[in-house]
C-alpha positions, 0 to 999 in steps of 0.5 A: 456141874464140874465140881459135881462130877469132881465130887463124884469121881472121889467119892467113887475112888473112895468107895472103890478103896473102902469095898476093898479093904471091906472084902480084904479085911473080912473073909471067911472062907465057904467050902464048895464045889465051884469056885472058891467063895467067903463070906465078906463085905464088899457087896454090901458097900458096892451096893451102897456105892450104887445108891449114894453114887448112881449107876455109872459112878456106884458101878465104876466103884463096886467094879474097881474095889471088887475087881482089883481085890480079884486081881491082886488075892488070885482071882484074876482069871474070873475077875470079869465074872465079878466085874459083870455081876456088878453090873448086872446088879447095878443095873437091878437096883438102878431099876428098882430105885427107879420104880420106887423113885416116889416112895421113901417109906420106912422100908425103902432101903430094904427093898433096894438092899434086897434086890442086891441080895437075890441079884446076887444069888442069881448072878453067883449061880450062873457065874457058877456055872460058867466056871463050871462049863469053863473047867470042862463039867458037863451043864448038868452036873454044873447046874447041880455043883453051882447050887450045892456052893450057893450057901456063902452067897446066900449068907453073903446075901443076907448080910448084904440086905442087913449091912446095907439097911444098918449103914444107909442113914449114917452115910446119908448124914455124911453125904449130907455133910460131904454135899455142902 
């Protein structure tokens, strides 16, 4: 039980370090109206944290990877935002593992891929708009602003469901290998 834990808590600090580098290495920046999005690889690898680590350790690591890459690239002051949309994308897909828990077909991870993708979307849209609210917009023009700047979240989201259906079965062989 405790060297299952040790192996947990590295792992998490492993992932945590590659969303990272995946986020810091690959940016492309979007123009939009709220907020100041790109198109990178972080969420993919926060979400594949969360299907090979579980909600607690996967969350710790896509918070921690996501979050310090907000603190240290001039994000600090919405990094609770990043750090809540782990969560509640975690909590989705945790959910979502939990419902398909005896169903391993063939399309398995697209369906937890695609529940990080729109969860994604959703969370974006709502932390667009409390960015919004927070600078002083009314709701209304929030709401607009916040759709008119989804265009990199919805390629983000895209990539995300792609990148995590490309790489689950390499990292699966090396957890395989990792585990024994």
């Amino acid at each position: 039980m405790r060297n299952e834990r040790l192996r947990k808590i590295i792992l998490a600090g492993l992932f945590a370090a590659i969303i990272y580098i995946g986020i810091s290495v690959f940016r492309i920046p979007i123009p939009a109206m709220v907020g100041k999005p790109f198109i990178h690889f972080g969420n993919s690898l926060a979400a594949l944290a969360v299907i090979f680590l579980g909600f607690s350790y996967g969350t710790i690591a896509g918070a921690i990877g996501l979050g310090l890459f907000d603190i240290l690239n001039g994000y600090a002051d919405t990094s609770y935002f990043t750090i809540l949309e782990v969560i509640v994308i975690a909590l989705l897909m945790t959910g979502v593992m939990k419902l398909l828990k005896n169903y391993h077909g063939q399309y398995w991870i697209v369906i937890i891929a695609a529940t990080a993708g729109i969860g994604k979307i959703g969370t974006s849209y709502l932390v667009s708009i409390g960015e919004a609210m927070i600078k002083g917009v009314s709701f209304n023009v929030a709401i607009v602003q916040a759709f008119l700047s989804l265009p990199a979240t919805v390629i983000n989201s895209i990539s995300t469901i792609v990148i995590v259906s490309l790489l689950y079965v390499p990292i699966k062989k090396l957890m395989t290998r990792f585990n024994r």
